[in-house]
C-alpha positions as CSV (number, residue, x, y, z in Angstrom):
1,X,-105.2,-171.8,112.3
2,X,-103.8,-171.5,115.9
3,X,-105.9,-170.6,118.8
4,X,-103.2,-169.8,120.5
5,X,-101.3,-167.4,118.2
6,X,-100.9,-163.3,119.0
7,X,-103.1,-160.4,117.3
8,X,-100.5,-160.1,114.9
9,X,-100.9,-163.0,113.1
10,X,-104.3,-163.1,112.6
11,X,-103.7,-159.4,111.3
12,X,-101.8,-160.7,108.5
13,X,-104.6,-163.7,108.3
14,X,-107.0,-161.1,107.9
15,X,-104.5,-159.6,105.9
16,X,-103.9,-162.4,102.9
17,X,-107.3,-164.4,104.2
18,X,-110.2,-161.6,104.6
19,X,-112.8,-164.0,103.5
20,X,-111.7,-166.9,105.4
21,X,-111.1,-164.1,108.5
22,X,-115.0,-163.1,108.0
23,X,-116.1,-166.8,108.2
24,X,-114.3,-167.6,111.3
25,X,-115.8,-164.3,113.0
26,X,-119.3,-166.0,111.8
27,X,-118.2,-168.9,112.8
28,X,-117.8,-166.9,116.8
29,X,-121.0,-165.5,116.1
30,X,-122.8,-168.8,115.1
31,X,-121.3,-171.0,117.9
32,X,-121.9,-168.1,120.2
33,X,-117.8,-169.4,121.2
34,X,-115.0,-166.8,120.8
35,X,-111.8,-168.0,120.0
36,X,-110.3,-165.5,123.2
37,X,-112.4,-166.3,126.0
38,X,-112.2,-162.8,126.7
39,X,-113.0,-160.8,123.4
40,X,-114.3,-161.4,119.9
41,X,-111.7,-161.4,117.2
42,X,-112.0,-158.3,116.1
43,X,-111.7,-157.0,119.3
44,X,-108.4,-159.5,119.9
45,X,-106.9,-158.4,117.1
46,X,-107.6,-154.5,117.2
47,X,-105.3,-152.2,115.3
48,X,-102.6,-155.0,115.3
49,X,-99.9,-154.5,112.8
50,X,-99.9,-157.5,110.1
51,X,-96.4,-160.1,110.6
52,X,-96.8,-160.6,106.6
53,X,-93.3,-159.7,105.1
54,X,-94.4,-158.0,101.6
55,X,-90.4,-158.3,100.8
56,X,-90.6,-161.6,98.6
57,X,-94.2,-161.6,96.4
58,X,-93.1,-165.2,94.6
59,X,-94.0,-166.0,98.8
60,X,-97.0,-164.5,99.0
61,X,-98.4,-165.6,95.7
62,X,-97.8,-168.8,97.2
63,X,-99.5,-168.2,100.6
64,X,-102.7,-167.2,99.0
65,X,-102.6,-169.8,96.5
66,X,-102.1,-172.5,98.4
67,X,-99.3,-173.7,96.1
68,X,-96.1,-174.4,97.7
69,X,-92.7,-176.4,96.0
70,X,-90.5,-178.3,98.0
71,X,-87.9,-175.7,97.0
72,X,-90.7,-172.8,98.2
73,X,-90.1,-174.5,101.7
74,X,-86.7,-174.5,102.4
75,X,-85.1,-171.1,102.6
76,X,-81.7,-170.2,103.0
77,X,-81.0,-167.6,105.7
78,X,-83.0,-166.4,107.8
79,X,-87.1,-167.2,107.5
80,X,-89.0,-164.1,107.1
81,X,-92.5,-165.8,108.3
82,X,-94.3,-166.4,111.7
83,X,-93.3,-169.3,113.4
84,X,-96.2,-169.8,115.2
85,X,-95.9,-172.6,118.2
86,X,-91.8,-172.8,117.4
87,X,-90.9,-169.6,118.2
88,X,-93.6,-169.2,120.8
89,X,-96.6,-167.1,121.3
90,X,-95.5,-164.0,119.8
91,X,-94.5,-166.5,116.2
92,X,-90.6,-164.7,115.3
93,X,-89.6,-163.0,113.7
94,X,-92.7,-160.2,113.8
């Protein structure tokens, strides 16, 4: 995961992830370290909505599997997914 990544992606972490997104708010709690040097991640992440696009489920069976093809990867028009670091903070097209 990206520290440095907006509310709405970690929405849609919590999202597909909630187990994973519980262990990393243990994790804040155990280190005594927050990810946001100004909130916990609940907080950070608030009411945000999720950036997961529910349009393709073959993708998201994929995403929480862990399973991806070659041919999963490459899309044809336009990518439906956060970026993250290419598109900048705010991870297009959420």
């Amino acid at each position: 995961m990206c520290i440095f990544t907006a509310p709405k992606l970690f929405a849609g972490i919590r999202e597909l992830y909630p187990e994973e997104y519980q262990l990393l708010k243990h994790d804040e709690e155990i280190l005594e370290f927050m990810l946001d040097n100004k909130c916990d991640l609940d907080t950070f992440v608030g009411n945000a909505k999720s950036c997961v696009y529910h349009g393709d489920e073959k993708a998201i069976r994929s995403l929480v599997a862990g399973k991806f093809s070659v041919d999963d990867i490459y899309v044809e028009g336009q990518w439906m997914y956060p970026a993250g670091a290419f598109h900048g903070v705010e991870g297009e097209p959420c």
